[in-house]
C-alpha positions in Angstrom: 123.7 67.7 101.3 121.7 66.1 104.2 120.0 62.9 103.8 117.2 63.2 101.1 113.6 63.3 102.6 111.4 60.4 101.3 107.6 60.2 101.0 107.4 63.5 100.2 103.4 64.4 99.4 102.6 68.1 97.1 101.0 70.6 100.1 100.0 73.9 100.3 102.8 75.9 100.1 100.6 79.0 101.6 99.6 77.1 104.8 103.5 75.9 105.1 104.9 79.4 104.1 102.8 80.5 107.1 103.0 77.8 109.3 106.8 78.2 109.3 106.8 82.0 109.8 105.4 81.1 112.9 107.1 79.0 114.1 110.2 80.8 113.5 109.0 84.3 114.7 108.2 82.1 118.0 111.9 81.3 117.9 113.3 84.6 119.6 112.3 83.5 122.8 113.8 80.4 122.7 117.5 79.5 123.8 120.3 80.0 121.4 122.1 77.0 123.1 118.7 74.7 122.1 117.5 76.0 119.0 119.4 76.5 115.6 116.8 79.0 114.4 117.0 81.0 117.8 121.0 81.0 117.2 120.9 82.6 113.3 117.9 84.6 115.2 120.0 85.7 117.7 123.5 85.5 116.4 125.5 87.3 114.1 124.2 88.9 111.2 126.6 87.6 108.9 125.9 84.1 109.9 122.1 84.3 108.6 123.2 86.1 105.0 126.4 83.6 104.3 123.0 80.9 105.2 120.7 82.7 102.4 124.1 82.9 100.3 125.2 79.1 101.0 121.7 77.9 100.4 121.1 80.0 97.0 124.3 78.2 95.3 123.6 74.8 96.5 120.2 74.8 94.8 121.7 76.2 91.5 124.5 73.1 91.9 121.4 70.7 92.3 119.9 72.2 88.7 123.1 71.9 87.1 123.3 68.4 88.3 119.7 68.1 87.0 118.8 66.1 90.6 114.9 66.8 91.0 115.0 65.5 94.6 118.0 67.6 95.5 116.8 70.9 93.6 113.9 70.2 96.1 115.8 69.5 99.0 118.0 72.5 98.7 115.4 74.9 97.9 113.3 73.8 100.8 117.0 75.2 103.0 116.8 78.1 101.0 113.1 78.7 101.8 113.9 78.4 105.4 116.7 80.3 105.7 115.0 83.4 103.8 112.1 83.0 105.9 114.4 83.1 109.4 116.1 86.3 107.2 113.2 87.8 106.7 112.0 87.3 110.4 115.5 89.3 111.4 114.7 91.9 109.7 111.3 92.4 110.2 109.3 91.2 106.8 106.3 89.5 107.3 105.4 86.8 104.8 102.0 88.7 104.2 104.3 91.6 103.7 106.6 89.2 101.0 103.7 88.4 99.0 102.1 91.6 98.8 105.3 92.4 97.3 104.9 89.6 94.9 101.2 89.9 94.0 102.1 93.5 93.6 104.9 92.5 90.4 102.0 90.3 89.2 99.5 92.5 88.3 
């Protein structure tokens, strides 16, 4: 795990969700050799998935170990890495919660 994230403040995970997508579809422009997102962007496909995979297991570690700050942490990873999976192949987030809103109803 990396080093835990203090004064973390609730936001609004719409405007973040969003504000991320951005800046990660703005990633496939950028160099490979500079940015980590423009490298799983880029990159292999496996290297992305094992991320998603990786990520998804170290957040259920975290809730086994009952560690509120590191079931956050890791789930934030996990967020990120599905969003720069998603990006790949061509989901939008409006498109990921239309999908959800959808199961909802």
């Amino acid at each position: 795990m990396g080093e835990r994230t203090v004064n973390v403040r609730p936001g609004d995970i719409g405007a973040t969700m969003k504000g991320l997508a951005e800046v990660i579809h703005g990633r496939w422009d950028a160099s490979a050799d500079e940015s980590y997102t423009a490298r799983l962007l880029q990159g292999p496909e496996d290297k992305v998935l094992k991320k998603v995979t990786e990520e998804a297991t170290e957040v259920a570690l975290a809730c086994k170990d009952q560690d509120h700050d590191h079931i956050r942490y890791e789930a934030a990873d996990l967020v990120y890495h599905l969003l720069v999976c998603l990006e790949r192949y061509g989901i939008t987030v409006e498109e990921l919660a239309g999908e959800l809103d959808a199961r909802h109803r």
